[in-house]
C-alpha positions as CSV (number, residue, x, y, z in Angstrom):
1,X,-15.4,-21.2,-32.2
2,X,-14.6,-22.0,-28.7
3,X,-17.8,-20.1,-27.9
4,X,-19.8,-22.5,-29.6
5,X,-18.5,-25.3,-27.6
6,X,-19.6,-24.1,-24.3
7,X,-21.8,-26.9,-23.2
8,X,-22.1,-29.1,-20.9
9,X,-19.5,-31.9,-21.9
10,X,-20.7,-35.8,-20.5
11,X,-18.4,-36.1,-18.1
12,X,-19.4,-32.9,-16.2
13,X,-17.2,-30.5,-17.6
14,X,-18.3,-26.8,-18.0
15,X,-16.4,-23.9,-19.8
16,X,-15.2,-21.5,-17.5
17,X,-16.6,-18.0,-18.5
18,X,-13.1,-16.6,-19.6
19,X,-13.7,-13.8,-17.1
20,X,-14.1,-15.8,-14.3
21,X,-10.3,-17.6,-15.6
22,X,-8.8,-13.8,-16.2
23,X,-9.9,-13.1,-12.4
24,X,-8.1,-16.0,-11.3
25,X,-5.1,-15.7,-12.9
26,X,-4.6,-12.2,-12.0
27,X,-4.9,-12.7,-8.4
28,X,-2.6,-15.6,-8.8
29,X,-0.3,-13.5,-10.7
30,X,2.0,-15.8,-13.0
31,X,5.9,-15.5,-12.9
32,X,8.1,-16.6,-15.8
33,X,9.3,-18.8,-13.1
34,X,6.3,-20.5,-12.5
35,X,5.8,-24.1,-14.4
36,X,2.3,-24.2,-14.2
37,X,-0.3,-26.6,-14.8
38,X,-4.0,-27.4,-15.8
39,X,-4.6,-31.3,-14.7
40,X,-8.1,-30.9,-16.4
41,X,-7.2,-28.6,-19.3
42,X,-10.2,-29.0,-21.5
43,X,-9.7,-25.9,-24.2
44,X,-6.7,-24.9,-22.1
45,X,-8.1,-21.8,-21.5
46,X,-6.6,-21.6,-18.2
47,X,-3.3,-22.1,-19.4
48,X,-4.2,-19.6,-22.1
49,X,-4.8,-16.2,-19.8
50,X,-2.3,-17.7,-18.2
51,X,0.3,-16.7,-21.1
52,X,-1.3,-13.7,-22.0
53,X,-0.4,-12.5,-18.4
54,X,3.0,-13.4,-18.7
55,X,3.5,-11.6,-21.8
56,X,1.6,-8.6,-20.9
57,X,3.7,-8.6,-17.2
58,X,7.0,-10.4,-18.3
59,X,7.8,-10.2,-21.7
60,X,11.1,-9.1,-21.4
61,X,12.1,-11.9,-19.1
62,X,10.5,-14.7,-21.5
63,X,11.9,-13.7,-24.5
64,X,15.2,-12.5,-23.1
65,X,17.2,-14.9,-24.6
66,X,16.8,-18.6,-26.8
67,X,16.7,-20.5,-23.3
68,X,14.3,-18.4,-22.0
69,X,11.9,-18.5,-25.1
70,X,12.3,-22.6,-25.2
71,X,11.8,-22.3,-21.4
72,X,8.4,-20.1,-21.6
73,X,7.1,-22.1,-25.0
74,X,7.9,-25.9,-23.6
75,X,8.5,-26.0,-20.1
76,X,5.9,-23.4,-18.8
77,X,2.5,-24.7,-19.3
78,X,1.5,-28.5,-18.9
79,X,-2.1,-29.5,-19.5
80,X,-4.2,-32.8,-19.2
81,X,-7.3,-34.4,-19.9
82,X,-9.0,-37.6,-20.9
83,X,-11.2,-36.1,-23.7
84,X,-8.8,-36.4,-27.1
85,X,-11.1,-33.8,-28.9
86,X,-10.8,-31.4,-25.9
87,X,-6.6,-32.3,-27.1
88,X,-6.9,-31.1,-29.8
89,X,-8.8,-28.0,-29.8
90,X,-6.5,-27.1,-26.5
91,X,-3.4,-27.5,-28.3
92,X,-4.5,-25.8,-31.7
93,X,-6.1,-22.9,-29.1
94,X,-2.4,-22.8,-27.2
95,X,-0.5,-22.5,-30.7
96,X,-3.4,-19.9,-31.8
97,X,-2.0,-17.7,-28.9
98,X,1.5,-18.3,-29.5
99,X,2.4,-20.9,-27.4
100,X,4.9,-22.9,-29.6
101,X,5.2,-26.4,-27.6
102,X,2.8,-26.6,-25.0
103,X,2.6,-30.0,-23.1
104,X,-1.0,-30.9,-23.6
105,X,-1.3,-34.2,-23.5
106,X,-4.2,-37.6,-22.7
107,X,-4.2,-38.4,-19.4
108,X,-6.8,-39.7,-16.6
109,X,-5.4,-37.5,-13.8
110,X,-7.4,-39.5,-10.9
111,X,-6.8,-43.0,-12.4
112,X,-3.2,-42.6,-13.2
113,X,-0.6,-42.5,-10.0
114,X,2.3,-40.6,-11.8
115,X,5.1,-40.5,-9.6
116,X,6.6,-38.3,-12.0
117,X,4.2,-35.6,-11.7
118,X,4.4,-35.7,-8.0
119,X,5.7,-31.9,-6.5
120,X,6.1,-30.7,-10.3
121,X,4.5,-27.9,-10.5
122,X,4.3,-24.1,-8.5
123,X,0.7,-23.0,-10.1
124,X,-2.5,-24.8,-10.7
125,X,-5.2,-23.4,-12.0
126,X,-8.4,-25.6,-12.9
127,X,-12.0,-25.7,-13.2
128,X,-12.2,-29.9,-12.5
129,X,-15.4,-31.9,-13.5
130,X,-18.2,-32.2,-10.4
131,X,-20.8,-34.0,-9.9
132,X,-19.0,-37.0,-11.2
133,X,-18.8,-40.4,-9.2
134,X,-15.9,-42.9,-9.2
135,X,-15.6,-46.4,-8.4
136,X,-12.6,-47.2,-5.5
137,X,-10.8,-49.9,-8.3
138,X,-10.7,-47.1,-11.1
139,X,-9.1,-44.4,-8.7
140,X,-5.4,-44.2,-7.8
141,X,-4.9,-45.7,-4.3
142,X,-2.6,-42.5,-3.4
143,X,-5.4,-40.4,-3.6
144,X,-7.6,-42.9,-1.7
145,X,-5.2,-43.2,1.5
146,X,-5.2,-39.4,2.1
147,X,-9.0,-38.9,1.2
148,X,-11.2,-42.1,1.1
149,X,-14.2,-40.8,-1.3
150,X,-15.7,-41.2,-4.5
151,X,-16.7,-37.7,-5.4
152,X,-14.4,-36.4,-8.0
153,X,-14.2,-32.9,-7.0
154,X,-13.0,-34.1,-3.7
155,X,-10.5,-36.6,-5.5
156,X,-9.0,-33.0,-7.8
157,X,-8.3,-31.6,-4.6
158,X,-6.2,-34.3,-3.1
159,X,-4.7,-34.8,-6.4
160,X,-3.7,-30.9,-6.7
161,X,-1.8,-30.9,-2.9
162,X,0.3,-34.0,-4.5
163,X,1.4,-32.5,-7.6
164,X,1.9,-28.9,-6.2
165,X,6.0,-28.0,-4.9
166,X,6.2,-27.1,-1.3
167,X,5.3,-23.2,-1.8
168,X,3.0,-23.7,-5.0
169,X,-0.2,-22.0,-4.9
170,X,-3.9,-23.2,-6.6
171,X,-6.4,-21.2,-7.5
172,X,-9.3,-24.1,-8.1
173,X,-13.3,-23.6,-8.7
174,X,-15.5,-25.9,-6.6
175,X,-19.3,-26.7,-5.9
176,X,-20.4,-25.4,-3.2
177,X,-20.8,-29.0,-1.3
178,X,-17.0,-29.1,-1.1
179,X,-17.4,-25.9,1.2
180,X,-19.5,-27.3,3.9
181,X,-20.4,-30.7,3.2
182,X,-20.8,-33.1,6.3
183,X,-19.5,-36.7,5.3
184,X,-16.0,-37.8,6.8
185,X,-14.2,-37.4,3.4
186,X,-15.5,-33.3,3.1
187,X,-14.4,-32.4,6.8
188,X,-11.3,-34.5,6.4
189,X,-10.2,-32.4,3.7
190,X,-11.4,-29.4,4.6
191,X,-9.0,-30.1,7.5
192,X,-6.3,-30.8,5.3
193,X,-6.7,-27.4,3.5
194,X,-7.0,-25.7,7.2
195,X,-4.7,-27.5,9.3
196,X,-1.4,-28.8,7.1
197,X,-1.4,-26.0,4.1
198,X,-2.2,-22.3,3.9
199,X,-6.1,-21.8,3.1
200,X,-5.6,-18.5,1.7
201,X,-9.0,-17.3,0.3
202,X,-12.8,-18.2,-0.5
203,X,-14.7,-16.6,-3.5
204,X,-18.1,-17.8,-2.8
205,X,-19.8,-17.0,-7.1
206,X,-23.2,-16.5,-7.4
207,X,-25.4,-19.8,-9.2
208,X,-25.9,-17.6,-12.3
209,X,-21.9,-17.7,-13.4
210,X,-22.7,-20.9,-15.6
211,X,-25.8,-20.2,-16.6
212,X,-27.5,-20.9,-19.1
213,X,-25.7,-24.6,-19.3
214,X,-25.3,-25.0,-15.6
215,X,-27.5,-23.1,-12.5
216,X,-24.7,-25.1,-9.8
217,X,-23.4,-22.6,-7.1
218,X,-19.7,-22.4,-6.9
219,X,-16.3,-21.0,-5.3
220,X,-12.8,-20.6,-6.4
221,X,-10.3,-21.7,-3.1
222,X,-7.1,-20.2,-3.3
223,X,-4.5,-22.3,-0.9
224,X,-0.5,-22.5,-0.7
225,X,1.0,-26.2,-0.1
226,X,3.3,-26.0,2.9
227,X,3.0,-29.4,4.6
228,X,3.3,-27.2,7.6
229,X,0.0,-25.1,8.4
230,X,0.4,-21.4,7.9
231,X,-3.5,-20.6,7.8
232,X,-3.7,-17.7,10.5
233,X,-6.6,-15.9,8.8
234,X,-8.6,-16.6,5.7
235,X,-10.5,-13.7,3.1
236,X,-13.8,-14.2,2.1
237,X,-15.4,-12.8,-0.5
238,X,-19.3,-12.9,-1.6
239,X,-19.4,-12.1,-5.1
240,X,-23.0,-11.0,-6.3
241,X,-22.6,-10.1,-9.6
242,X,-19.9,-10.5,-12.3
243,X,-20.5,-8.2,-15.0
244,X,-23.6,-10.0,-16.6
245,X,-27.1,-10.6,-15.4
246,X,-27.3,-14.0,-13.6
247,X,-30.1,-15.3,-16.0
248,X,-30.1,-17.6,-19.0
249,X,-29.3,-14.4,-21.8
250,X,-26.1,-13.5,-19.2
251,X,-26.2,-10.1,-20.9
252,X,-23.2,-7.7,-20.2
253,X,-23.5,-5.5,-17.7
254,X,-19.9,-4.1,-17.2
255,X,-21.3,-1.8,-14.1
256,X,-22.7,-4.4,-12.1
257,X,-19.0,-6.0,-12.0
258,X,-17.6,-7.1,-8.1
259,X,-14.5,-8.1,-10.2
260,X,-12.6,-4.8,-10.1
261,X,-13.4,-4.8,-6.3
262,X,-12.3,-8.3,-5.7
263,X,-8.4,-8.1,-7.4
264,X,-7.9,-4.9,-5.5
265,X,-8.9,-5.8,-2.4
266,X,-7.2,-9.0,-3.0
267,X,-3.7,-6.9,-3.4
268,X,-4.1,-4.9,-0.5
269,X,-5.2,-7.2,2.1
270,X,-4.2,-5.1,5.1
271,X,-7.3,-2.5,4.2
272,X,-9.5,-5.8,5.4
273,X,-8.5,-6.2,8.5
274,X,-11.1,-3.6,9.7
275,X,-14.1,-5.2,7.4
276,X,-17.3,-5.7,9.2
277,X,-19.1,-9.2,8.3
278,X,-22.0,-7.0,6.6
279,X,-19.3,-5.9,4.1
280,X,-18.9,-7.8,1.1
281,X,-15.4,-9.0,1.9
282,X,-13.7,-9.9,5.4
283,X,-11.2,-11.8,7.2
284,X,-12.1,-14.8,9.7
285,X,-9.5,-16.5,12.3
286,X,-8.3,-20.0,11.9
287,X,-9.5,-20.5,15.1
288,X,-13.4,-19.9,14.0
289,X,-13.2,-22.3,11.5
290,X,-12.0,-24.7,13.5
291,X,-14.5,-23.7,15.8
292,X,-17.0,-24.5,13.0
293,X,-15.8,-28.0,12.1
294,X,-14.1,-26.3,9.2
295,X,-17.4,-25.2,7.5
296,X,-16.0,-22.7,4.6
297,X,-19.4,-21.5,3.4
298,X,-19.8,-17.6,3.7
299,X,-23.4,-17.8,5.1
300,X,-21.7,-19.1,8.5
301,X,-19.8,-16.1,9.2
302,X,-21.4,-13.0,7.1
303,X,-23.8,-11.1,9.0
304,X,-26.9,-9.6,7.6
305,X,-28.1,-6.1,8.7
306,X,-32.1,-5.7,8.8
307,X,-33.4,-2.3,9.3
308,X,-36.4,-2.1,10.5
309,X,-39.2,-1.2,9.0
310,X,-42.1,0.7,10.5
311,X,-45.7,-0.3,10.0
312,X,-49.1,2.3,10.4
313,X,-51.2,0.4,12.6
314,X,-54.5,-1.4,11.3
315,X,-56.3,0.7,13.1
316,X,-55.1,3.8,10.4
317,X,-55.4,1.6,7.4
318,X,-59.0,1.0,8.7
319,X,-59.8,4.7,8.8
320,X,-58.2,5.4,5.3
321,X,-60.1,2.4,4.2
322,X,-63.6,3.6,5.1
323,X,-62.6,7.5,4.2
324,X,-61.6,5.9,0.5
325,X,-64.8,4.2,0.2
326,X,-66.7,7.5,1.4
327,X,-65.1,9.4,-1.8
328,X,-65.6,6.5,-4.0
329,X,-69.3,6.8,-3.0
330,X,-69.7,9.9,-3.2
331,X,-67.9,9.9,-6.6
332,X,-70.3,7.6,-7.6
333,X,-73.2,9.4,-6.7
334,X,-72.4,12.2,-8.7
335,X,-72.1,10.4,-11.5
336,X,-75.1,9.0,-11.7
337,X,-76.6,12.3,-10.8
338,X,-74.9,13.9,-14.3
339,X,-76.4,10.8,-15.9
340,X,-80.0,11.4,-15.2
């Protein structure tokens, strides 16, 4: 059913191919520790891998004992969003997976300045609406002193650092804009990212992933809230194929998948310290970045390999020209001799 759902909502929302979420959560790898959260939940199918990897990772620990059941079905996973039919089909999805309790719940997460929700949670994961434009009076003025912008993705980010513990991690998709965009509000927190937490990876996804509904060209940031820097180095990664061909059918095609590739890589990140910038994957110093004005787009740091190719000169093509004609004449003279 959920399937059937997968357009474009008004507000800019987009369904997150659920193998794009399963890649996420994976790398983030859940703990039954965790309290994670979803501050643009939609279906909740973040929230939903999200349990499915606890219970395939942790089961014993989460249903351990009564406190740790009530813990995993009411405490764990908190979700949000301003679309009440979205609510619903989130909470009947969570319950469908055997999530008891979930706290799903309405809520405009950039209008609303929740103190309560402030350093609450040790996981995001999200998919936030783009594209989408707010007006200064209708956003919350916390979010407007660190990052002064009306672009909402912009607006998610700032609202994520807030809400995430000291030591929380976020695994977030974003347009590629966010990446290298040049206005004040894009380098300032790009800087942010860079400079005052721990940037700790960027997936750059190729424009086909959201096809056929969207053709935008995305990345998924992964970055640790510290308040104290901690980016030394940061993994990039250009994905060019997901498992499915990048046009409008997005037909499966499980051997075309840089997903595998990705989440191992991903868990053994001292094999990439010798990666060349024609590899798919490699690892660039803080100090380049800064070097770059924080630019996070791949294309300013992979290198492309051209072989060269060599070409006969015209002088050969010439002479196979005019031998070419002299057969094709001389073809055609004996057929017109057989002819009469």
């Amino acid at each position: 059913m959920l399937g059937k759902i997968a357009s474009a909502g008004q507000n800019g929302q987009f369904r997150t191919p659920r193998h794009i979420i399963k890649l996420m959560v994976e790398m983030t790898a859940p703990t039954p520790k965790d309290v994670i959260c979803d501050p643009a939940c939609g279906t909740a199918g973040f929230l939903i891998a999200a349990s499915e990897h606890l219970r395939e990772h942790h089961s014993g620990e989460i249903y351990r004992d009564e406190a740790s059941r009530r813990r995993f079905n009411e405490g764990t996973f908190h979700g949000y969003d301003f679309d009440s039919t979205m609510l619903r089909i989130g909470s009947m999805n969570m319950l469908l997976h055997g999530v008891e309790n979930p706290d799903i719940r309405y809520k405009d997460s950039l209008a609303q300045a929740d103190e309560n929700d402030a350093e609450q949670y040790s996981l995001i994961l999200a998919n936030p609406p783009f594209a989408g434009s707010l007006d200064y009076e209708s956003t919350a003025k916390d979010l407007l002193q660190i990052v002064k912008t009306k672009k909402t993705e912009l607006l998610f980010l700032t609202l994520f650092l807030r809400m995430l513990q000291t030591g929380g991690r976020a695994a977030v998709i974003v347009p590629d804009g966010v990446l290298f965009g040049s206005s004040n509000a894009h380098k300032a927190l790009r800087k942010i990212l860079v400079e005052d937490q721990k940037l700790d990876a960027v997936i750059s996804m190729p424009s086909g992933v959201f096809k056929p509904y969207a053709g935008v060209s995305t990345a998924i940031l992964f970055f640790t809230k510290t308040n104290s820097g901690g980016t030394d180095r940061v993994w990039f990664y250009d994905m060019q194929a997901d498992g499915f061909s990048l046009d409008d059918k997005r037909t499966e095609q499980p051997d075309k998948s840089d997903l595998p590739d990705i989440l191992a890589r991903w868990q053994n990140q001292a094999l990439e310290m010798g990666r060349k910038r024609t590899d798919k994957s490699f690892l660039i110093p803080k100090s380049e970045i800064v070097g770059n004005d924080y630019d996070l787009s791949i294309n300013r740091y992979k290198e492309v390999e051209y072989q060269a190719v060599e070409h006969e000169s015209p002088q050969d093509i010439l002479q196979r020209l005019t031998e070419l004609e002299a057969k094709i004449t001389e073809g055609h003279e004996a057929l017109e001799a057989m002819l009469g």
